[in-house]
N, C-alpha and C positions, 0 to 999 in steps of 0.2 A: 786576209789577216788571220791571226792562231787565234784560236780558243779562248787561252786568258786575256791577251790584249781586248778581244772583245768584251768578256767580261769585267776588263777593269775600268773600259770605257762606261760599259751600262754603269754601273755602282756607281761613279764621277756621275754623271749624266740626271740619275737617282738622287746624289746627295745635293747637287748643284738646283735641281728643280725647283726646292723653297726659295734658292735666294733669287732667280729670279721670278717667283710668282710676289716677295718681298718689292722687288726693284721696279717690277710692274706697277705694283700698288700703290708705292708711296715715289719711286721716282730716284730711288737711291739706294743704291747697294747696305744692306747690313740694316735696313732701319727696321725696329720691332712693329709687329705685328699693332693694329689700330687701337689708338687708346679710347679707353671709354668715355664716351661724350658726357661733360657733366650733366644733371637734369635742369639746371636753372639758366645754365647756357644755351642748350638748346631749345628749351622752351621759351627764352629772353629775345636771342638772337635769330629765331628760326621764323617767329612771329611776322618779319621781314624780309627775310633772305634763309638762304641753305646757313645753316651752322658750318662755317668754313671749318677744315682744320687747324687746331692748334699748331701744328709743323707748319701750316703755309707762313706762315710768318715769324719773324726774328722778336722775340723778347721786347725789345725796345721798341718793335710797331705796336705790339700790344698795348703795351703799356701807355702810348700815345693817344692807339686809338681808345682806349679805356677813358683817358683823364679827360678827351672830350666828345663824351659821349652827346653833350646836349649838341654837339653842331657837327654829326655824327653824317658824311657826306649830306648834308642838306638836311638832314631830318636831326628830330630830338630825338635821340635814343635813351636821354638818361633815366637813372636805375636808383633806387634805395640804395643810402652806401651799404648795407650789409652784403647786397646782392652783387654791386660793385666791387667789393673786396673780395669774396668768392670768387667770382670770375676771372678776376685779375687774377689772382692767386694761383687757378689754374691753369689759366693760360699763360701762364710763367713758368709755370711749371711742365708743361707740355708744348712752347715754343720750338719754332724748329732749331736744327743743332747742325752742329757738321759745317758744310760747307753753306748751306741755307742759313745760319744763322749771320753770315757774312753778309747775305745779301739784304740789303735796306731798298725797297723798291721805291720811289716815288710816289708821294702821299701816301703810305701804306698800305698800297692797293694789293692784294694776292695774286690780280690777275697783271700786275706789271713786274713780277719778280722775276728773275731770273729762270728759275724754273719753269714757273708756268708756261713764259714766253717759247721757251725749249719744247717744252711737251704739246703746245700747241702751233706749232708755226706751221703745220699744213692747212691749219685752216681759214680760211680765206674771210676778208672781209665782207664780203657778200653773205656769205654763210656766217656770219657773226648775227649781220640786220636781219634774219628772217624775222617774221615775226613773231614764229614760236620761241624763238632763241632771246634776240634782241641786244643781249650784250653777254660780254664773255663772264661777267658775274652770278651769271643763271647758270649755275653747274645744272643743275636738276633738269631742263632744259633737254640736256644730252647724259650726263651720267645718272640713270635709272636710279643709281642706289645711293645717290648726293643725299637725299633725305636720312638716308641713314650711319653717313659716313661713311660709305663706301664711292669710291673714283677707280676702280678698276677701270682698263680700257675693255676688258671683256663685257665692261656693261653698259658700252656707250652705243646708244642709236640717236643720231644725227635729224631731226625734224626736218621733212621740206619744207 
């Protein structure tokens, strides 16, 4: 190949690089870079579990899973309405969009939507029950940086 073909390839290649370190990250082409975790959400919600993302789920799961938080998959989750309202609030505001927002997964689980299901189907039931892992809920489990909001696959180590 000439010279500038090469050249015009790198440049492409260059400007292409963010969207997919983007598409890696969140799973979808063009979505913005991570929104900041509220501080009452993660501290409310993380108490129990990883602070899932606001995109793992459509608007109207939220809001579901918000209004009954006392019988919150088995547990009381519930919250002062202030804290309540806040939370909602944001996670409405940062629910997933695009084609995510279509998907209503079953009980409004993150890990039975659409997505997830895609992004994890190599891995095996077996490797689900470890017992470091134990269920597909335990991001943190495997993504190093679920504590912090981060699910890159660059920062996934797999527990025997």
């Amino acid at each position: 190949m000439n010279t500038p073909i090469l050249s015009l390839m790198a440049a492409l290649a260059l400007l292409a690089g963010p969207l997919h370190a983007e598409e890696e990250e969140h799973g979808e082409r063009g979505r913005s870079a991570r929104v900041p975790v509220l501080p009452q959400y993660q501290a409310e919600c993380s108490a129990c579990h990883v602070a899932f993302p606001a995109g793992g789920l459509p608007a109207a799961s939220w809001a579901r899973l918000m209004q009954n938080l006392p019988q919150h998959f088995g547990t009381d989750a519930s919250l002062d309405p202030a804290t309540t309202r806040q939370i909602s609030q944001w996670l409405q505001a940062n629910a997933a969009s695009g084609r995510r927002a279509q998907d209503t997964p079953p009980e409004d689980r993150i890990t039975r939507t659409q997505w997830f299901v895609r992004e994890h189907h190599e891995i095996s039931s077996t490797t689900w029950q470890r017992a470091a892992i134990g269920k597909p809920s335990n991001c943190a489990a495997c993504h190093t940086g679920a504590p912090q909001g981060r699910f890159s696959e660059h920062d996934v180590r797999i527990p025997r």
